[in-house]
C-alpha positions as CSV (number, residue, x, y, z in Angstrom):
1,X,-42.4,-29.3,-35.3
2,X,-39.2,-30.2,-33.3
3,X,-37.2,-29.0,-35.7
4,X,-39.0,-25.3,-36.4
5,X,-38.7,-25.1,-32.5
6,X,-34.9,-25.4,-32.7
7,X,-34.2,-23.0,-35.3
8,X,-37.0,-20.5,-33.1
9,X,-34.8,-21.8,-30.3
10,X,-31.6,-21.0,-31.6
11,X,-32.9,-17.6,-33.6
12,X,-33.6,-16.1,-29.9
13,X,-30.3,-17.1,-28.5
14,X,-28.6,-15.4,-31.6
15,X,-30.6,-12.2,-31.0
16,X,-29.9,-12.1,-27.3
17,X,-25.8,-12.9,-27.9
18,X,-26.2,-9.7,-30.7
19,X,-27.9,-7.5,-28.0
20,X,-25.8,-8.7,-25.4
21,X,-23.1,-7.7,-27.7
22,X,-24.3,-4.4,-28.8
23,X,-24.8,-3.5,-25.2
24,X,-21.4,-4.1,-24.3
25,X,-20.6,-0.5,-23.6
26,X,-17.6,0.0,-21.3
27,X,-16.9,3.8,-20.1
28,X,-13.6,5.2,-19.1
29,X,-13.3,8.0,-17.0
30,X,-10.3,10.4,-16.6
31,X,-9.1,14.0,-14.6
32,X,-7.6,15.0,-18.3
33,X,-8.9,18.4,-19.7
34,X,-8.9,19.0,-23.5
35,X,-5.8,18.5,-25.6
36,X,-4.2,16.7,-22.5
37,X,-2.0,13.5,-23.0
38,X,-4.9,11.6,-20.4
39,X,-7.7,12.4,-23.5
40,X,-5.1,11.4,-26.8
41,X,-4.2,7.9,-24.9
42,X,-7.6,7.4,-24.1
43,X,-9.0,8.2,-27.2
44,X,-6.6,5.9,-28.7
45,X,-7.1,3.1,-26.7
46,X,-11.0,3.6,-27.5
47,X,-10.7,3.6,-31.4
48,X,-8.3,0.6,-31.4
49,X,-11.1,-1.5,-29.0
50,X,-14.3,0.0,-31.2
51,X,-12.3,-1.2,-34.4
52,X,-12.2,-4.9,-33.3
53,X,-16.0,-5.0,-33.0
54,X,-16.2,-6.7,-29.6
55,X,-16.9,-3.7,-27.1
56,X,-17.8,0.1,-27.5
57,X,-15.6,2.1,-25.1
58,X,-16.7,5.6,-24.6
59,X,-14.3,8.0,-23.0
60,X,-15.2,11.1,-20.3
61,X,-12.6,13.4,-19.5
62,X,-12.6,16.7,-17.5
63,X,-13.7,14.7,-14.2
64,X,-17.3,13.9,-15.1
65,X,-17.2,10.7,-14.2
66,X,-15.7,11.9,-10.7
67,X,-12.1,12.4,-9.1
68,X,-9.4,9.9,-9.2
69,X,-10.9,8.9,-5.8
70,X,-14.5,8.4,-6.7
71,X,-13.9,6.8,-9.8
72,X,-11.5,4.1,-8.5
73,X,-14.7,3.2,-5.7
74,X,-17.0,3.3,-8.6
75,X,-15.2,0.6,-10.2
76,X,-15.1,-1.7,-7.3
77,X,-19.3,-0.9,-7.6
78,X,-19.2,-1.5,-11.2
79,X,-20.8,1.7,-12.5
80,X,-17.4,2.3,-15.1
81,X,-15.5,-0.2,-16.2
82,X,-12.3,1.7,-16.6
83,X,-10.8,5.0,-14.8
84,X,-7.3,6.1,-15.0
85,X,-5.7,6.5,-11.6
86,X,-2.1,8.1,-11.3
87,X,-0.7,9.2,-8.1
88,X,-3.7,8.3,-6.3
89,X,-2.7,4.3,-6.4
90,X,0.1,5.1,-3.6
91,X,-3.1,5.4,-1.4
92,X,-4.7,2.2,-2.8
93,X,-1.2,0.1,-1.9
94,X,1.8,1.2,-0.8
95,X,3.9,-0.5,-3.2
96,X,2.6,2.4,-5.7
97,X,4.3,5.3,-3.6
98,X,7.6,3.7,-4.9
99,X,7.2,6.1,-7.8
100,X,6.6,9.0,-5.4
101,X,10.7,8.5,-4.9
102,X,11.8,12.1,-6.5
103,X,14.5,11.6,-9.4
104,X,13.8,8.0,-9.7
105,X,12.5,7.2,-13.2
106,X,15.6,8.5,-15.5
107,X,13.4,8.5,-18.6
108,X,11.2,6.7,-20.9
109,X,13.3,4.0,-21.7
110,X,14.2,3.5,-18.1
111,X,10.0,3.3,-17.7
112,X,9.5,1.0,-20.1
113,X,12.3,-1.6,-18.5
114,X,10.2,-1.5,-15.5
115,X,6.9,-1.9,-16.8
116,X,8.3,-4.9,-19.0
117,X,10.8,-6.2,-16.5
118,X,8.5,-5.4,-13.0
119,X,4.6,-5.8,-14.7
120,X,3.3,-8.5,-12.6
121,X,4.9,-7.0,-8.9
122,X,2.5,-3.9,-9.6
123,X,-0.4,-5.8,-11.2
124,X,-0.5,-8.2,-8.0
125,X,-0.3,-5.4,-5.6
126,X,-3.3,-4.0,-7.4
127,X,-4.6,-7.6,-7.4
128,X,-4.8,-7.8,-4.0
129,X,-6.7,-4.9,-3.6
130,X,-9.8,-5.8,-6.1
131,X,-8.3,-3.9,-9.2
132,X,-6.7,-5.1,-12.1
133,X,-4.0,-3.2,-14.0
134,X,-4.7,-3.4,-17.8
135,X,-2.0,-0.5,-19.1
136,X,1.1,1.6,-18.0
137,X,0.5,4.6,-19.6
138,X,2.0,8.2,-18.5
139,X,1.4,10.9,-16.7
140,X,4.6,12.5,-17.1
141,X,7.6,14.2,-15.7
142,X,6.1,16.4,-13.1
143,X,7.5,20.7,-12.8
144,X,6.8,22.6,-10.5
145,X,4.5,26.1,-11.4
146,X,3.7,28.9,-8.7
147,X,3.0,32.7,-8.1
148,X,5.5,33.4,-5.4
149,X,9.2,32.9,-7.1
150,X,11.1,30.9,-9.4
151,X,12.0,27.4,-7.7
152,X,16.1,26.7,-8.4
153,X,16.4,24.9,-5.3
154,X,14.5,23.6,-2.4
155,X,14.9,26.5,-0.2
156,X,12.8,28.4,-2.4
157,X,9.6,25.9,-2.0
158,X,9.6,27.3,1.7
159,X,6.6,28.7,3.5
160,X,4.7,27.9,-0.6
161,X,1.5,26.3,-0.6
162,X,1.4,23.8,-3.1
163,X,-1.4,21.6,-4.4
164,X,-0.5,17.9,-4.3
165,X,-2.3,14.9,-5.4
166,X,-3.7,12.4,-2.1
167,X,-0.8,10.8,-2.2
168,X,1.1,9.7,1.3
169,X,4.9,10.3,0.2
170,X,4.2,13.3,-2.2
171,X,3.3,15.0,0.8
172,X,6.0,14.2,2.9
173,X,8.3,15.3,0.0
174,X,7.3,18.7,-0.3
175,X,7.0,18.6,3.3
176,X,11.0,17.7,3.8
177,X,11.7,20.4,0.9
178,X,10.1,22.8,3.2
179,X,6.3,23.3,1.1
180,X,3.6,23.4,2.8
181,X,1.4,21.0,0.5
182,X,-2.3,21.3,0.2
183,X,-4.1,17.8,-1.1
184,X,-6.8,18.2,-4.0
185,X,-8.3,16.8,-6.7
186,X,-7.3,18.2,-9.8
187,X,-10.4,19.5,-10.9
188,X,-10.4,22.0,-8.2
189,X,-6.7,23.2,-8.9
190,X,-7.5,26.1,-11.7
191,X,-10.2,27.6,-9.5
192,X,-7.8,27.2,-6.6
193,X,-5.2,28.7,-8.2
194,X,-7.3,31.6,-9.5
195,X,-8.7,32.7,-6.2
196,X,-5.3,32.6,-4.3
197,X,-6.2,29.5,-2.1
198,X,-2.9,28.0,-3.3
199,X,0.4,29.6,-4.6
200,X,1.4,26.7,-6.6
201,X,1.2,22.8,-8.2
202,X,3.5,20.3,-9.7
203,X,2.5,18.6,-12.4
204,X,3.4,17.2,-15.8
205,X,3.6,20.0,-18.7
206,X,0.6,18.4,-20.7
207,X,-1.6,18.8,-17.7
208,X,-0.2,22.4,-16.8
209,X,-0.9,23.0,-20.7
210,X,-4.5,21.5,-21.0
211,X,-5.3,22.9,-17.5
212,X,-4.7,26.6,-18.4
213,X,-2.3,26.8,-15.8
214,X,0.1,29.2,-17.6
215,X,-3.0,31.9,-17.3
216,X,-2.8,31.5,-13.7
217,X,0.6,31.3,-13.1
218,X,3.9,33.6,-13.3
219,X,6.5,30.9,-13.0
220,X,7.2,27.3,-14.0
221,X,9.9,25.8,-12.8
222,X,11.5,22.6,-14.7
223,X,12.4,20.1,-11.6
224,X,11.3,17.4,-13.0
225,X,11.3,16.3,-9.5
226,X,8.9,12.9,-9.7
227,X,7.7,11.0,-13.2
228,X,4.8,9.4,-12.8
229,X,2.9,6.7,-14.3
230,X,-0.9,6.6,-15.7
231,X,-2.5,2.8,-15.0
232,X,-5.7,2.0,-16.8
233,X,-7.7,0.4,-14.4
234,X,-10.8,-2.0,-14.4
235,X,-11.5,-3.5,-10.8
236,X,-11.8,-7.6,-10.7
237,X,-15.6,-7.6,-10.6
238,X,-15.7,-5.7,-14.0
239,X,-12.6,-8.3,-15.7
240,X,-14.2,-11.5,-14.3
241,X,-18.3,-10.4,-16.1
242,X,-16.4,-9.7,-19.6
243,X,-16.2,-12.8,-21.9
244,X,-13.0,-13.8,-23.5
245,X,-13.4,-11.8,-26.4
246,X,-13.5,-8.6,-24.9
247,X,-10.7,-9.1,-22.4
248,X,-8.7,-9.9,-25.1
249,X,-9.0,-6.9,-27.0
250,X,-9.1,-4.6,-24.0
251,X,-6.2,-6.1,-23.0
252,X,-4.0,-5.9,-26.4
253,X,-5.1,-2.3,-27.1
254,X,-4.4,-1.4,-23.1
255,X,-0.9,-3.3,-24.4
256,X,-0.7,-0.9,-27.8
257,X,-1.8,2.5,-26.1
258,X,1.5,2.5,-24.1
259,X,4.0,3.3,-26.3
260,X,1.7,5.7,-27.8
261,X,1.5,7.6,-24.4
262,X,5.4,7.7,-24.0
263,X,5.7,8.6,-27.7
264,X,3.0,11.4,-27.4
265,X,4.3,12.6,-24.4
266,X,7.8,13.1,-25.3
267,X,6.5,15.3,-28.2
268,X,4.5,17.5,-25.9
269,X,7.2,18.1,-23.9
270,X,9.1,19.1,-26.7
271,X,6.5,21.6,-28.1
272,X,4.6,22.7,-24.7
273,X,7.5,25.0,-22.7
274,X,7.2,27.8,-25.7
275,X,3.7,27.6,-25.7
276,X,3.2,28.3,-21.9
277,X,6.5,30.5,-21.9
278,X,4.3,32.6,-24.9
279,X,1.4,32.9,-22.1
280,X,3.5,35.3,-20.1
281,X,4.6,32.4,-17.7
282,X,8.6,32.9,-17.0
283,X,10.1,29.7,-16.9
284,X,13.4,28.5,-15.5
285,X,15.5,25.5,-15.2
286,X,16.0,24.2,-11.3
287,X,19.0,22.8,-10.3
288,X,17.8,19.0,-10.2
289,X,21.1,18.3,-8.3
290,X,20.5,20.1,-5.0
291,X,16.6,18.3,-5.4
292,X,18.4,15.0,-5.6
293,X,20.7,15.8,-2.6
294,X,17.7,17.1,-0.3
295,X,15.7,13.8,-1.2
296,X,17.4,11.1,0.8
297,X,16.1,11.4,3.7
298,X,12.7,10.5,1.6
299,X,14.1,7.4,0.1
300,X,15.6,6.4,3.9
301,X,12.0,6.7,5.1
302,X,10.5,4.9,2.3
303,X,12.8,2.1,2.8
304,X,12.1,1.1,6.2
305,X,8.4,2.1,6.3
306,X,7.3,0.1,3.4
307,X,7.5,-3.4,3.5
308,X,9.7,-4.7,0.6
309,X,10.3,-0.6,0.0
310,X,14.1,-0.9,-0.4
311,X,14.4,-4.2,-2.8
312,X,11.6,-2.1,-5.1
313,X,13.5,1.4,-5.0
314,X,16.7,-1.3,-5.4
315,X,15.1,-3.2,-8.8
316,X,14.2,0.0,-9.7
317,X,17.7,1.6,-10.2
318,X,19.2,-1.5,-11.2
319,X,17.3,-1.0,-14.7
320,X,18.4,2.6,-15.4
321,X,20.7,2.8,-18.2
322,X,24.5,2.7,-16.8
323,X,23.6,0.8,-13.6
């Protein structure tokens, strides 16, 4: 009798660690539309964490799940395990708006150093703040796309009103180029952009692309003014309730889906300039020079107002190529 109450015993733990298993659903939310480099990384990093059999991961794009903000809060409540933050994390630490700096991040390679070389000064600074940092994906090289005129340098941007993410320093930027930029979440953009509310945005050419932008839009202007990382995000409560097994494999595919982001990205930039040129969108190339000259007063003000601002900005440059 002892020993048919064991094996009953151990029977019902087995079926609860198999349900417990099979429930383990984990959804990631994200601002990507269609065909956008945010829906290919994250539909990566999905298949590669559904192949290892430990966790499902289901992906929603378009902003279902909510914006940037609201998704980052309802991870702190638990409600999505992962969401997919970009500019937005300048406002959840100020460390972050070191990649608000314009004409910082040379390239991919020069990315790559930093998320190797400088992982654990961003992952504590999200930390601290109840999130954990699982990826450095992309966003992109952000250009700048408007109804008004071509940008070639910043004297054009005056009087425009361009949509920004909620980011502090983006602001200030445009603001010092002489914009006049309009915060909002980028599922409000097309709309905005349709109706006339705004003149203009800046982003990278996969979310201009996937966005429908170029339907919108008379001119693109490649500034290439700001590149800015994607960070796939869990918040602490979520990464302390997962069991080994599943942090593991989040965490190696999280690890995989990086590379995949830079390499798919480079490719879209490569392919999506004809395509949006081919929409009736007139695009030129801005003089990055006279961008880079107007920006110091930026980089003086994030020095001094951030604390630790100028060693980051400082161990930034010191791993572009040729420094």
């Amino acid at each position: 009798m002892f020993f048919r109450k064991l094996m009953l015993g151990a029977a019902a733990v087995g079926l609860l660690g198999s349900s417990a298993s099979a429930q383990q659903v984990l959804k990631l939310g994200h601002v990507g539309d269609p065909g956008s480099l945010y829906e290919a990384t994250a539909n990566n990093f999905a298949e590669c964490v559904n192949a290892t059999g430990k966790a499902s991961v289901e992906t929603y794009g378009s902003s279902q799940l909510g914006s940037d903000e609201e998704m980052l809060q309802k991870l702190k409540l638990g409600q999505i395990a992962f969401s997919l933050p970009s500019s937005i994390m300048s406002s959840v630490s100020p460390t972050f708006g070191v990649f608000e700096m314009p004409y910082l991040i040379q390239d991919r390679d020069h990315m790559r150093k930093v998320r190797d070389e400088m992982r654990d000064t961003f992952v504590n600074a999200a930390s601290d703040k109840g999130y954990q940092i699982l990826g450095f994906w992309e966003n992109g090289f952000r250009n700048i796309t408007n109804n008004v005129r071509p940008i070639n340098v910043p004297a054009d941007l005056e009087g425009i009103k361009l949509r920004t993410p909620k980011g502090e320093w983006r602001v200030k930027m445009f603001q010092s180029y002489g914009a006049n930029p309009t915060p909002m979440s980028f599922s409000e953009v097309f709309t905005a952009l349709k109706t006339g509310v705004i003149d203009g945005q800046e982003n990278p050419l996969a979310q201009i692309y996937s966005g429908k932008f170029q339907e919108v839009q008379k001119y693109l202007s490649m500034t290439g003014h700001v590149y800015s990382p994607a960070f796939l995000v869990t918040s602490s409560r979520n990464w302390n309730s997962w069991d080994d097994e599943v942090k593991t494999a989040v965490q190696d595919c999280a690890t995989k889906a990086s590379d995949f982001a830079y390499e798919t990205s480079a490719k879209m930039d490569q392919d999506l300039v004809g395509k949006i040129e081919a929409a009736g969108t007139v695009m030129n190339e801005a003089d990055k020079q006279a961008f880079i000259d107007a920006s110091k007063p930026i980089y003086e003000e994030f020095g001094t107002e951030v604390e630790g601002g100028q060693k980051l900005i400082d161990d930034i440059q010191a791993l572009a190529s040729g420094a």
